[in-house]
C-alpha positions in Angstrom: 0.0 0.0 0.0 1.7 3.2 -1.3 2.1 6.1 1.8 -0.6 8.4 1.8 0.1 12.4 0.9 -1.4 15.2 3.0 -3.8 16.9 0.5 -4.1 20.7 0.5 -7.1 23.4 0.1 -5.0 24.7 -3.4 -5.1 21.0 -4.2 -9.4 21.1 -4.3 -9.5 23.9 -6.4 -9.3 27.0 -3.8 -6.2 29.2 -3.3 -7.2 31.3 -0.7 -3.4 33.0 -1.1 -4.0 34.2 -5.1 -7.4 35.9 -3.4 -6.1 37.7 -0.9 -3.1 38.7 -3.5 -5.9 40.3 -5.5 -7.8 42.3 -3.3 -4.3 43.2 -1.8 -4.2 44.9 -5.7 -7.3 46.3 -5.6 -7.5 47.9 -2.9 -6.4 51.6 -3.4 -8.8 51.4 -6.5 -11.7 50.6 -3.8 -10.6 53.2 -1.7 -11.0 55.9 -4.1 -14.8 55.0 -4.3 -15.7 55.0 -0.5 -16.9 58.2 -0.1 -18.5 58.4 3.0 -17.3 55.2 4.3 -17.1 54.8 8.1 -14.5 52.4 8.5 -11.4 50.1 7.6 -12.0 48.3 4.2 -11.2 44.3 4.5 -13.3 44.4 7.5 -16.5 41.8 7.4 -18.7 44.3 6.4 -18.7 47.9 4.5 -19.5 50.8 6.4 -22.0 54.0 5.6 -21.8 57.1 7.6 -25.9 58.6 6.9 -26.7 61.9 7.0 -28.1 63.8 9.5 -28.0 64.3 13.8 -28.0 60.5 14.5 -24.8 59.2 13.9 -26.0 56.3 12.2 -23.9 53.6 10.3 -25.4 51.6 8.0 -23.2 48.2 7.8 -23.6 45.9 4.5 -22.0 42.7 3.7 -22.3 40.2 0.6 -21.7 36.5 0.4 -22.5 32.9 -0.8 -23.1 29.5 0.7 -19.9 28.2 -2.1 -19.9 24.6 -2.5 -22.2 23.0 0.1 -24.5 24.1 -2.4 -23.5 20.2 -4.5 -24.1 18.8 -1.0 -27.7 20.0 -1.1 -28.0 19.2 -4.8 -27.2 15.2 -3.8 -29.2 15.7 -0.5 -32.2 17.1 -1.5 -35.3 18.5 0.7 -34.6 20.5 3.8 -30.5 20.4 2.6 -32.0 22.6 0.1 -33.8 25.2 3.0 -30.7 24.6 5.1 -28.9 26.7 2.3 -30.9 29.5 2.8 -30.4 29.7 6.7 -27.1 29.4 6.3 -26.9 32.9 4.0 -28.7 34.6 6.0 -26.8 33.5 9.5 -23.5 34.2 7.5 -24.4 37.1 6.3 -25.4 38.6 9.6 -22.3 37.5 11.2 -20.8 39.4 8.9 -22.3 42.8 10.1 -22.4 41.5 13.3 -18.3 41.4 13.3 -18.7 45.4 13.4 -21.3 45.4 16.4 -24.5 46.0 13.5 -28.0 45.0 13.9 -29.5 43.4 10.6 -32.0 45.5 8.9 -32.7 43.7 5.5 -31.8 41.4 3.6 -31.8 40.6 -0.5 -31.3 37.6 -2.1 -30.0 36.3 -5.4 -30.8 32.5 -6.8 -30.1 31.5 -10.3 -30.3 28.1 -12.0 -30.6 26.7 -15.4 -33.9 25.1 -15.2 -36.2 26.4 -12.4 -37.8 24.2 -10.0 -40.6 25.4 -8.2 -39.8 23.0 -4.7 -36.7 23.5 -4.8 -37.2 27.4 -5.0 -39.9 27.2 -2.4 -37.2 25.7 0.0 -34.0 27.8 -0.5 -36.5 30.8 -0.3 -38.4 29.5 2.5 -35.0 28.8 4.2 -33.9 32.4 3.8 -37.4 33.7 5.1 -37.5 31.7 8.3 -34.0 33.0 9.0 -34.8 36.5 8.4 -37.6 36.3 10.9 -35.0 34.6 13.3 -32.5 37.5 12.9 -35.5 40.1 13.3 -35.1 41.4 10.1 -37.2 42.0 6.8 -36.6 39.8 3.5 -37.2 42.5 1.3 -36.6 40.7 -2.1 -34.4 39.3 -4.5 -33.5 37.7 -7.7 -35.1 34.6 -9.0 -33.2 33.7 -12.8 -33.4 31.1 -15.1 -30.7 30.7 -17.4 -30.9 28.0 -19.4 -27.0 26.7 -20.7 -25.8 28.0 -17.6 -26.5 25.9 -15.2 -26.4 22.1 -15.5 -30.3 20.0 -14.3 -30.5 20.5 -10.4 -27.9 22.5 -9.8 -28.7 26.3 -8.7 -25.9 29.0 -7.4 -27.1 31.7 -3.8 -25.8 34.9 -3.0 -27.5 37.0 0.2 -27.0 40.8 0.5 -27.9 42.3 4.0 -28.0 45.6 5.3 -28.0 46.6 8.9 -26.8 49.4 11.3 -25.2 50.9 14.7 -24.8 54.2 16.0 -20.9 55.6 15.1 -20.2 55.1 19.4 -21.3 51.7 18.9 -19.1 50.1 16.2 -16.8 47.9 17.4 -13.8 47.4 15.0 -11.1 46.2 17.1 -9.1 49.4 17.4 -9.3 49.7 21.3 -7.6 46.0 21.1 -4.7 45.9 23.8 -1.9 43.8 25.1 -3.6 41.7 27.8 -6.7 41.4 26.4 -8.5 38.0 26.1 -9.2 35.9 23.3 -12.6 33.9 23.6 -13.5 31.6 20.8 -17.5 31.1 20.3 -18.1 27.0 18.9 -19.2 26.5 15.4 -21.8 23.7 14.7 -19.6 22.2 12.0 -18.0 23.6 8.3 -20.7 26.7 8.1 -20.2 27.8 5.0 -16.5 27.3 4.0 -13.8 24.6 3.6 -16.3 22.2 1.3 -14.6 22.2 -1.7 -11.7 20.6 0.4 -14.0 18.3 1.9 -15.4 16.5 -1.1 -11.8 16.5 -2.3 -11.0 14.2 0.7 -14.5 12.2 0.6 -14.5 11.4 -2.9 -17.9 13.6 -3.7 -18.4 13.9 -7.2 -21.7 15.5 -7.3 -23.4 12.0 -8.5 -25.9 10.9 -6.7 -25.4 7.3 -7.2 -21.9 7.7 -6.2 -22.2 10.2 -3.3 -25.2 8.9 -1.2 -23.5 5.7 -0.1 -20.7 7.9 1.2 -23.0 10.6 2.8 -24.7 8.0 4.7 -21.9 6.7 6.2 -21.4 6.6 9.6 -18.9 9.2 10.9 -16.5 8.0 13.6 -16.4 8.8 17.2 -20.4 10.7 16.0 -23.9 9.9 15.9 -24.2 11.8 12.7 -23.5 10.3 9.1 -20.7 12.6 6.9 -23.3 13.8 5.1 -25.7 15.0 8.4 -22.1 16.7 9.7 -21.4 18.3 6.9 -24.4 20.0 5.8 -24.8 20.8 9.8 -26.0 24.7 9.7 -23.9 27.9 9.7 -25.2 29.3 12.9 -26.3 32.7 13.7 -24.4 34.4 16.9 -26.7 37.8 17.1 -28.5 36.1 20.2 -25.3 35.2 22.4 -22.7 38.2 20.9 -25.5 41.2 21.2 -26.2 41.5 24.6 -22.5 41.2 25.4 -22.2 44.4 22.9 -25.2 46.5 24.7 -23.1 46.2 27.9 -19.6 47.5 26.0 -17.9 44.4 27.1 -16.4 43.6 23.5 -13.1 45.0 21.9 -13.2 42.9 18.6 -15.2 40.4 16.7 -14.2 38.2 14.3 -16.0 35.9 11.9 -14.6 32.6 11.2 -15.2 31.7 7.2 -12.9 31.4 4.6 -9.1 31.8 5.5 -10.0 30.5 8.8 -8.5 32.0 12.2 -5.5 32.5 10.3 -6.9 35.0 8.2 -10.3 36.3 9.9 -8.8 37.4 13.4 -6.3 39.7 12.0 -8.8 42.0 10.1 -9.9 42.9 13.6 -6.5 43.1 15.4 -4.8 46.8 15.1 -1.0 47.0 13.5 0.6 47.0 16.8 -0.7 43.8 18.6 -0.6 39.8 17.9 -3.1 37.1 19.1 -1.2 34.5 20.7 -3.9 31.0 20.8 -3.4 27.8 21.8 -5.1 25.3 19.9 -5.5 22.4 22.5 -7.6 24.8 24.5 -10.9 24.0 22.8 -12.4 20.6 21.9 -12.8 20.0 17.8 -16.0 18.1 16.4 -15.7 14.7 15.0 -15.8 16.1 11.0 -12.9 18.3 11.5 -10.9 15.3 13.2 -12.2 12.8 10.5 -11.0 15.4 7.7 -7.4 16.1 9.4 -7.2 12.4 10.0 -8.0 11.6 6.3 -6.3 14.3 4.7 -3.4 14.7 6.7 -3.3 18.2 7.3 -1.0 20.0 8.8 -1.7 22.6 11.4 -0.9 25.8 9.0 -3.6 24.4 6.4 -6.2 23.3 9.2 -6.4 26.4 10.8 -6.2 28.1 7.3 -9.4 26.3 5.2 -11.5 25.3 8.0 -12.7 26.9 11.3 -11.8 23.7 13.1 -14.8 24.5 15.5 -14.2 27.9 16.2 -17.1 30.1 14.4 -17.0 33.4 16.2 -14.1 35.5 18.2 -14.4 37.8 20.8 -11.5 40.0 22.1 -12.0 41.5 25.5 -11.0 43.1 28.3 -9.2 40.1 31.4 -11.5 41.7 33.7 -14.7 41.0 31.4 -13.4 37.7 30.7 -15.1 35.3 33.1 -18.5 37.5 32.8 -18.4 36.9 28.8 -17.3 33.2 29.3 -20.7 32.6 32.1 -23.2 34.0 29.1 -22.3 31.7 26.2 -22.5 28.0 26.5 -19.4 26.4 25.1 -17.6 29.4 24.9 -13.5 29.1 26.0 -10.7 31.1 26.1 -8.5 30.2 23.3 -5.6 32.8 23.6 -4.4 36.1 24.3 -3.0 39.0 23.5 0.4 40.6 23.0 2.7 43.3 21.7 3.8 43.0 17.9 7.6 43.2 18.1 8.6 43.5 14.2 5.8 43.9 11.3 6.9 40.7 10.0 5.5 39.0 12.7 2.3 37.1 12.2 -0.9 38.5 13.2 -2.0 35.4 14.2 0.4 33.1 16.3 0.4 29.4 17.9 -1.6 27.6 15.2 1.7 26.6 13.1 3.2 23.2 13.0 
C-alpha cells in the first residue's frame, strides 16, 4: 500500500493565497470609491456614515453559501432550506463582526432550469431565518438561465444591510496587550472549507456515487458525513449582542474562509498579535475525521477550516469570566500581545 500524501485546500480547487493577492491589488482602486465610508476596508462588512444628527452607520456585507451548495444538490429537501439559513446566519455574522444589527436582507438564486420545490425551500430557508434575525426579507433575484447551469444545480448569494450608531461600532481598534481571546463554537464547516472536503471524501456530485458515502457513519459521532457536513452555519446575534449592549467587547471576528489565520487579524490593530493555543478548545468529530483523512497540517487546518471555532471575541481580562458565564461552550483560546517587528504574524500558535 503506497504512503498516503497530506492533501491541501489549493489542491481542491481553492487558493485562498492568489485571493487575498488580488484584493491586496485592488485595494487603493476601492478606496477611491468610499466616499462616506465609516470604517477600515477588509473588514466583514462595508460601512455607511448617513446623514443627519444621528450618527448612524449603516453596515452591508455580501456573500454565498460556495460549495455545500452540491451537498444540497445530492441531499435534496430540507439540505436545500438549510442553504438558505445558512446565507442569512452568515451574512449577519458578517455585520455582526462590526457590532451592527441586521436590517434587511436581499437575495440572489439562479439556476438553469427552475424548480418550483426547490425554490420554495432555499427561499423559504432564507425567510425563516430573516424572521430569526428580526429582520425583513425585502426581495431578490429569482433567474433562469438556461445553458448555464447544469439540471438541479442552482448557485445563492445574500445581501444584507443593517446598522449601529458611530459610538457603537466595534472594530477592534481599542484592542490591547492583555486582552482575552474567547472563541465562540461553530456547529460544524458553516459555509467554508467544502470544496476541500469532497476533495477528501471522494464527492463527485453524483448521486449514485455520493449517497453511499454521505450516509456513512462518521467516527467517534452519531451523525453520518453527510448529516455533519451539511450541519447549519449558525447565527451568533442572540449570544454576541447583549454582550455588545453592555460594551464588554473590543473585537469580533468571523470565522469563514481563511479560517482564524486569516479572519482574526482583520480585527486586530498593527501593533498587537493574538497569541492561541489550539489544544484549548475541543474540535467536532468532522474536523478530526477530515485532518485524520487528509493529513493536514496545522498551518492548512487552521487556514481552510474553522476547526470549531465560528466566532471571536477579544476582550477586556477583567470582562473575561462574565463573557465566558453567558455563552455555553464558549472558552478562552488565547491572548493578546505586543507585535515586536511587522513581520510578525498577526495570528500566532496555530503553526506546525
Amino acid at each position: 500500500m503506497s504512503p498516503r500524501t497530506p492533501i491541501t485546500y489549493k489542491d481542491a480547487g481553492v487558493d485562498i493565497a492568489a485571493k487575498s493577492q488580488a484584493i491586496l491589488r485592488l485595494k487603493d482602486r476601492v478606496a477611491d470609491t468610499l466616499g462616506n465610508s465609516a470604517g477600515p476596508f477588509g473588514h466583514f462588512g462595508g460601512t455607511w456614515r448617513m446623514q443627519g444628527p444621528a450618527n448612524q452607520i449603516l453596515v452591508a456585507s455580501a456573500d454565498g453559501v460556495g460549495t455545500k451548495l452540491r451537498l444540497a444538490f445530492v441531499m435534496g429537501g430540507d439540505a436545500h432550506a438549510g442553504m438558505g439559513r445558512d446565507i442569512v446566519n452568515h451574512c449577519v455574522n458578517d455585520i455582526l463582526a462590526l457590532g451592527a444589527t441586521p436590517l434587511f436582507f436581499l437575495d440572489y438564486f439562479a439556476t438553469g432550469r427552475l424548480d418550483g420545490d426547490v425554490v420554495e425551500h432555499v427561499v423559504g430557508g432564507i425567510a425563516d431565518a430573516c424572521k430569526a434575525n428580526g429582520m425583513a426579507l425585502l426581495g431578490g433575484e429569482t433567474a433562469e438561465m438556461p445553458d448555464m447551469y447544469a439540471d438541479g444545480e442552482y448557485d445563492l448569494a445574500g445581501f444584507i444591510v443593517g446598522s449601529v450608531t458611530e459610538d457603537r461600532i466595534v472594530d477592534g481598534s481599542k484592542i490591547e496587550p492583555g486582552d482575552v481571546v474567547i472563541g465562540i463554537p461553530s456547529d460544524g464547516l458553516h459555509t467554508n472549507g467544502f470544496s476541500l472536503a469532497r476533495k477528501v471524501y471522494d464527492l463527485t456530485g453524483d448521486a449514485e456515487h455520493d449517497l453511499p458515502i454521505l450516509s456513512t457513519p462518521l467516527a467517534n459521532s452519531e451523525d453520518t458525513i453527510g448529516e455533519a457536513l451539511v450541519r447549519g452555519h449558525r447565527s451568533y446575534l442572540p449570544v454576541v449582542m447583549p454582550l455588545l449592549d453592555r460594551g464588554l467587547v473590543r473585537g469580533m471576528a468571523h470565522i469563514t474562509g481563511g479560517g482564524l489565520t486569516d479572519n482574526l487579524p482583520r480585527t486586530l490593530p498593527n501593533n498587537v498579535v493574538a497569541v492561541l493555543d489550539p489544544t484549548s478548545w475541543a474540535t467536532l468529530p468532522i474536523f478530526d475525521d477530515l485532518v485524520e483523512r487528509a493529513l493536514l497540517s496545522n498551518a492548512e487546518r487552521y487556514h481552510a477550516l474553522n476547526m470549531g471555532i465560528g466566532f471571536v471575541l477579544v476582550v477586556q481580562s477583567a470582562d473575561a469570566d462574565t463573557v465566558l458565564s453567558e455563552i455555553d461552550g464558549a472558552v478562552v483560546i488565547g491572548s493578546i500581545a505586543t507585535r515586536i517587528s511587522v513581520d510578525e504574524p498577526a495570528v500566532q500558535g496555530l503553526a506546525d
